[in-house]
C-alpha positions as CSV (number, residue, x, y, z in Angstrom):
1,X,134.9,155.2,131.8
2,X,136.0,158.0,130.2
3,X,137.1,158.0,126.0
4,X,139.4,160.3,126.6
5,X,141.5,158.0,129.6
6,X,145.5,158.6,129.3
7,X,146.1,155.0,128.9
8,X,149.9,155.5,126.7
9,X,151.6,156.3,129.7
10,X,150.0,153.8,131.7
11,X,151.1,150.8,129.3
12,X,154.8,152.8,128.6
13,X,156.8,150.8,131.6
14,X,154.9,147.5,130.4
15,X,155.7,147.5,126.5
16,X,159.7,146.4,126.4
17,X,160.0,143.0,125.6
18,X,162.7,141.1,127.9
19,X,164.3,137.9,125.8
20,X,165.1,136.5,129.8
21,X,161.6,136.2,130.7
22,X,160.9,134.7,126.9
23,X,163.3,132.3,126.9
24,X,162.2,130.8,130.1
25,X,159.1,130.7,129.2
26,X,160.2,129.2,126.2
27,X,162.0,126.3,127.5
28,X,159.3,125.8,130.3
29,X,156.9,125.5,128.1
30,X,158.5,123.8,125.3
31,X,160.5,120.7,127.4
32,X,157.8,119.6,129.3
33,X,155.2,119.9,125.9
34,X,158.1,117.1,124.2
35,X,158.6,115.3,127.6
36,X,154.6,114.9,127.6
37,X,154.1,113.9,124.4
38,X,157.2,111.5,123.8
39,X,155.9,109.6,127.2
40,X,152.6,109.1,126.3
41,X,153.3,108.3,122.5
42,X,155.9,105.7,123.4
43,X,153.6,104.3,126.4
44,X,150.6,104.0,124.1
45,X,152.8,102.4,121.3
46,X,153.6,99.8,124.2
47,X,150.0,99.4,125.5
48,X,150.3,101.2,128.5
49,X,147.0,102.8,128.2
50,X,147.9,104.9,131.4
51,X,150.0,107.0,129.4
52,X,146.7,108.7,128.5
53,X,146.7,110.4,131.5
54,X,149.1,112.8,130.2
55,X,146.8,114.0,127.6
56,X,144.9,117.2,129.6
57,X,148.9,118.1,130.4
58,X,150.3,117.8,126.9
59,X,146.9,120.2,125.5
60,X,147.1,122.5,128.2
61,X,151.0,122.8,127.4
62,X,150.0,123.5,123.6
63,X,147.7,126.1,124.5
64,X,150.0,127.4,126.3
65,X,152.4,127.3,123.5
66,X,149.9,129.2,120.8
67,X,149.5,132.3,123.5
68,X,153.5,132.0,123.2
69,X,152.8,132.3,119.0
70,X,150.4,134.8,119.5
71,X,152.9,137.1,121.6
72,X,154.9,136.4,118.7
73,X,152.3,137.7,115.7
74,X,152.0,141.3,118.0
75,X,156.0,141.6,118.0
76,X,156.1,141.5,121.6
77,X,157.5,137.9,122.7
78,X,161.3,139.2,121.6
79,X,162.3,142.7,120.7
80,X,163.6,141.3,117.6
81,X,161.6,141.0,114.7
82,X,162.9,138.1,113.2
83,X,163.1,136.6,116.5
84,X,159.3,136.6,116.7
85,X,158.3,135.4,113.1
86,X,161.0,132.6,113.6
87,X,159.7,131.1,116.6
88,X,155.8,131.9,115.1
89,X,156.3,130.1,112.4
90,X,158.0,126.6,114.0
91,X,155.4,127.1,116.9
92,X,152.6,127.3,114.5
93,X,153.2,123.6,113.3
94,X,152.8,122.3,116.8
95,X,149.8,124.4,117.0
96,X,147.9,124.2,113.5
97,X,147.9,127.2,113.2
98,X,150.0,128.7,109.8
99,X,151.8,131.6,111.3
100,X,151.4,134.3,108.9
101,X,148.1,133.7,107.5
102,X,146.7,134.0,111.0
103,X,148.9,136.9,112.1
104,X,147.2,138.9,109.4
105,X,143.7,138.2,110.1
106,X,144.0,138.4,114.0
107,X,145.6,142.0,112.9
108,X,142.3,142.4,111.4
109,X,140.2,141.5,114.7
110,X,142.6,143.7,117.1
111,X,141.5,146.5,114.6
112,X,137.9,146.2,114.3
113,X,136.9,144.6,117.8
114,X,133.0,146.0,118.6
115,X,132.6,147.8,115.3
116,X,129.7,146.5,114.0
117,X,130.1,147.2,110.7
118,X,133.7,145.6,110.0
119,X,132.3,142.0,111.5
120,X,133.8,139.0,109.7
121,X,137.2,138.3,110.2
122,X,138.5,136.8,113.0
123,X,135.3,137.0,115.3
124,X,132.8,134.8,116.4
125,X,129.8,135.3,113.9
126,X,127.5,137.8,116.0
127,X,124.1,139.2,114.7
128,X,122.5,141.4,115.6
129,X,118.1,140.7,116.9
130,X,117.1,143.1,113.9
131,X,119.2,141.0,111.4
132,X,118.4,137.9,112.7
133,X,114.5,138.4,112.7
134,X,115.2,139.5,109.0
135,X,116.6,136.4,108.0
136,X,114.8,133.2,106.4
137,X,113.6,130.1,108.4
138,X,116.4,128.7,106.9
139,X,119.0,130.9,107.6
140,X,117.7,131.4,111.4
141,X,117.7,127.7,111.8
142,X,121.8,127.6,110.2
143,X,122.9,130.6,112.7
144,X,121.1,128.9,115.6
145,X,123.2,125.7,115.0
146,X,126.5,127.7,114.3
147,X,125.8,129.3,117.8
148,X,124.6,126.0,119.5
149,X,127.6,125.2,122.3
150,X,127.8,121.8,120.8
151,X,129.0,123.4,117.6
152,X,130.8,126.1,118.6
153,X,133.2,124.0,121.3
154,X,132.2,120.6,119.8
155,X,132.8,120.8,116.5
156,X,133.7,124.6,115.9
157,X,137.6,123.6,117.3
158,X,137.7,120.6,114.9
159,X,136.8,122.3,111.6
160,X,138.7,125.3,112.5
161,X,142.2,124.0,113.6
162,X,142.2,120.5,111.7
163,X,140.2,121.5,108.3
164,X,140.0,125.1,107.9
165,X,143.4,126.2,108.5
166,X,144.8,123.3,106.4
167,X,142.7,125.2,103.5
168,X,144.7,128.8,101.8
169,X,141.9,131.3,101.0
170,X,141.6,134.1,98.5
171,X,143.6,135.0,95.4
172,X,146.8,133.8,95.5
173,X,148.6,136.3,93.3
174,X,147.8,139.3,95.7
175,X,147.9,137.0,99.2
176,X,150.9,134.7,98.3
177,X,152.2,135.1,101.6
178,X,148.7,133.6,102.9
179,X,149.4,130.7,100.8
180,X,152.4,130.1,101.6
181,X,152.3,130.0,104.9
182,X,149.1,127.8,105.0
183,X,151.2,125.3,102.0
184,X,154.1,125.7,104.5
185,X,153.0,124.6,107.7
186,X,151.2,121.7,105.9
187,X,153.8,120.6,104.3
188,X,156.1,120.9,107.9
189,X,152.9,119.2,109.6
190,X,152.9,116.2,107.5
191,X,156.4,115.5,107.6
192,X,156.0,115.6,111.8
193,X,153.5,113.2,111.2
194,X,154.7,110.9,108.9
195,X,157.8,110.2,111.4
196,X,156.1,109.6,114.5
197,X,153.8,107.1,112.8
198,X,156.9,105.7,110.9
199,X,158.3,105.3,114.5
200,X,155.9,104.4,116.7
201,X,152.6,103.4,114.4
202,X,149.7,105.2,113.2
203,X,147.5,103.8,116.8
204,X,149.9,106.2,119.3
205,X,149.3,109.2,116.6
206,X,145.7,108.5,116.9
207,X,144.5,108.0,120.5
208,X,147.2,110.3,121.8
209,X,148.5,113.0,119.6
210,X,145.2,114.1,117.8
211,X,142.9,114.1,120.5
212,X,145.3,116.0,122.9
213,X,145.2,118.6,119.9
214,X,141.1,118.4,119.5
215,X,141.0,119.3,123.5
216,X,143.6,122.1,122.7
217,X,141.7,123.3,120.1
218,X,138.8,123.4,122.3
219,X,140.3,125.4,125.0
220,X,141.9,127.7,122.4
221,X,138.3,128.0,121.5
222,X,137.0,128.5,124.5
223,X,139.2,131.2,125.4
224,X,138.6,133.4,122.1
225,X,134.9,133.0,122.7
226,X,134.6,134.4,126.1
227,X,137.1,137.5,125.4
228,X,134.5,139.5,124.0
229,X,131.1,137.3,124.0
230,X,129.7,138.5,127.5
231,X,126.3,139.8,128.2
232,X,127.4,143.4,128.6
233,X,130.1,143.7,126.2
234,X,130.4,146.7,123.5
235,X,129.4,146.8,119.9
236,X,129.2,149.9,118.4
237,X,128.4,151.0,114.3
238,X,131.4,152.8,113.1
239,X,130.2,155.9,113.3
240,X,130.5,155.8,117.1
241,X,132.9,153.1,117.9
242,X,135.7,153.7,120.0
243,X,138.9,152.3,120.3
244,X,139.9,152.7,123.5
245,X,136.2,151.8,124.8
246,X,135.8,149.0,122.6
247,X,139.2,147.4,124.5
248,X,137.9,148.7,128.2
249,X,134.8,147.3,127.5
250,X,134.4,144.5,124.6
251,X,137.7,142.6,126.0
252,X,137.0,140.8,129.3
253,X,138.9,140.6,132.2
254,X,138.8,136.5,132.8
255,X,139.8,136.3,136.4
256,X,141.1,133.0,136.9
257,X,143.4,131.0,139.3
258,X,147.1,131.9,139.1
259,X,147.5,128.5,137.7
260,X,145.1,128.6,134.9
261,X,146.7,132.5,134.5
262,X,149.9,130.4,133.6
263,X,148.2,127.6,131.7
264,X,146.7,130.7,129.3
265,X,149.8,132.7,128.9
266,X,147.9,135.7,130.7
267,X,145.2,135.9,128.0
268,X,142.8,136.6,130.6
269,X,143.7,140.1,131.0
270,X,142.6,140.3,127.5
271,X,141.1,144.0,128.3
272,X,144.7,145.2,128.8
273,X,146.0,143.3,125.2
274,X,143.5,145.3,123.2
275,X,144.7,148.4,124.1
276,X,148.3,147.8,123.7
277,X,148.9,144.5,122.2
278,X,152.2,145.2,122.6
279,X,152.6,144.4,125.7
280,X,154.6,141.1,126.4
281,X,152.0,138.4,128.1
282,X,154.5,138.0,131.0
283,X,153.9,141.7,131.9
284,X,149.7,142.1,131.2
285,X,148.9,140.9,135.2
286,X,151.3,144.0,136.6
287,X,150.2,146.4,134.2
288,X,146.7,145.2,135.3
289,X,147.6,145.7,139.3
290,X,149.4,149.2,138.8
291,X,146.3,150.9,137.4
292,X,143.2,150.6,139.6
293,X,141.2,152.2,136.4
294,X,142.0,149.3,134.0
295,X,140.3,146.7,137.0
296,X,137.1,148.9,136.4
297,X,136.5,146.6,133.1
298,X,134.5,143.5,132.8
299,X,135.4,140.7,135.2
300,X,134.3,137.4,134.5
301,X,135.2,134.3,137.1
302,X,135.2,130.5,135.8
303,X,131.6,129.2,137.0
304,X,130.3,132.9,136.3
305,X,131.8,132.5,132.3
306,X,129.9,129.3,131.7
307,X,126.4,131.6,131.7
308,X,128.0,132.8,128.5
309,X,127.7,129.7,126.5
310,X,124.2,130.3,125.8
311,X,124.5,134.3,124.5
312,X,123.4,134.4,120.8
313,X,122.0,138.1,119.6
314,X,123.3,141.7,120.0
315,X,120.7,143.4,121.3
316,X,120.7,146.7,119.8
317,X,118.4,148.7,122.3
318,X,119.5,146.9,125.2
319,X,122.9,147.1,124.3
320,X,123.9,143.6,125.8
321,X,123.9,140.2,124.1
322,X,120.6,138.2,124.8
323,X,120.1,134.1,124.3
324,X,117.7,133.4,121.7
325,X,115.1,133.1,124.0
């Protein structure tokens, strides 16, 4: 695949935002998310355990509603500006995720996806088989449990959605928006939470609302993980990274079921949102069907993704990540 590929013109017809589309994905995602959640809440808080079964609905619905947020953090959801950092920031409550804070550091990832050198912020931790050999007992054994599935999808979504992004970070002075958008969707979070348990008991808030968010998280997780965490995906130093390559070829093409394409607000043409993440997620499948040269870029199927869990190490003169093994 060329470096040099003509790509602008390609994405042109795909970037406008249309508020029609948004709202109705909006409202379709929005209603049924209450609808699930108010039925199973008030069916737990009346022992009808059955109401559980609305759980997997209710997290798929809220994953569906962060790829909504996330449209929103690339100013593509709504052509307005305000439009998108309003709706971020009420959808980021529902979604643990503080709107601003996050929209800077997944700013951050779009910019240094495959660049070896600029690793750290917003990735999954990655090293390298030279850095790895060169690292202590100790430190081998802590990277080999950070990269263990059972931490990374066990409890990797826990620490990150529940703890982490309840916790501002760095100086306050300089990254006061950080702050208060971290303070702010706390503060919002807890007062959601102290009125459902004030009207239907801390027990429905418990076996309902927080682990539909934990298997949210999880998918979320998931999802973000096998983007770019493929055997033969692209890291480059920065002397020789590429842009354009490191979106064709670092960003997977996740080729699911139409449904789960709907569940996952389109993330799975996640080749297509690194080169122009301005492109509304409601228009990333026909910009992927109208240019033959854009299917040329890693596909990954459901049961051929799983493989992926066990990928550890870049290998740097293989050029593919290996398992540890």
């Amino acid at each position: 695949m060329s470096n040099d590929l003509p790509w602008r013109p390609m994405v042109a017809p795909y970037l406008k935002p249309d508020t029609k589309l948004a709202v109705l994905q909006l409202v379709g995602t929005l209603l049924p998310f209450v609808v699930a959640l108010g039925l199973m809440l008030v069916a737990i808080n009346n022992g009808y355990w059955a109401g559980l079964l609305l759980l997997p609905i209710g997290a798929v619905l809220v994953v569906r509603l962060f790829m909504l947020q996330h449209d929103c953090g690339h100013g593509s959801f709504f052509a307005r500006k305000w439009a998108n950092d309003a709706l971020g920031l009420v959808l980021g409550v529902l979604t643990l995720t503080p709107y601003t804070a996050w929209r800077g550091a997944h700013a951050v990832h779009h910019a240094n996806t495959g660049n070896l050198d600029r690793r750290g912020i917003g990735d999954v931790t990655t090293l390298t088989v030279p850095e790895y050999n060169a690292l202590s007992r100790w430190r081998r054994l802590q990277y080999r449990l950070y990269r263990h599935p059972l931490v990374l999808f066990g409890f990797g979504p826990i620490w990150l959605f529940l703890i982490s992004n309840r916790i501002p970070s760095g100086d306050p002075r300089r990254r006061w928006r950080d702050w208060l958008s971290v303070l702010g969707t706390n503060a919002a979070l807890a007062i959601m939470l102290v009125s459902l348990v004030l009207t239907l008991g801390p027990v429905a808030v418990l076996v309902a609302w927080l682990p539909m968010m934990v298997l949210a998280a999880t998918i979320g997780v998931w999802l973000f993980y096998i983007q770019h965490q493929f055997e033969n995906t692209y890291w480059e130093p920065k002397a020789n990274w590429d842009f354009q390559t490191a979106a064709l070829k670092g960003a997977s093409f996740y080729d699911l079921p139409r449904v789960m394409h709907w569940m996952t607000g389109n993330i799975g043409f996640h080749h297509i949102h690194h080169l122009s993440s301005r492109i509304p997620n409601y228009r990333l499948r026909a910009c992927h069907e109208a240019n033959p040269v854009f299917q040329a870029s890693p596909r990954l199927t459901f049961w051929s993704s799983l493989k992926c869990a066990r990928l550890a190490l870049w290998d740097t003169e293989m050029r593919r990540l290996v398992p540890f093994s």
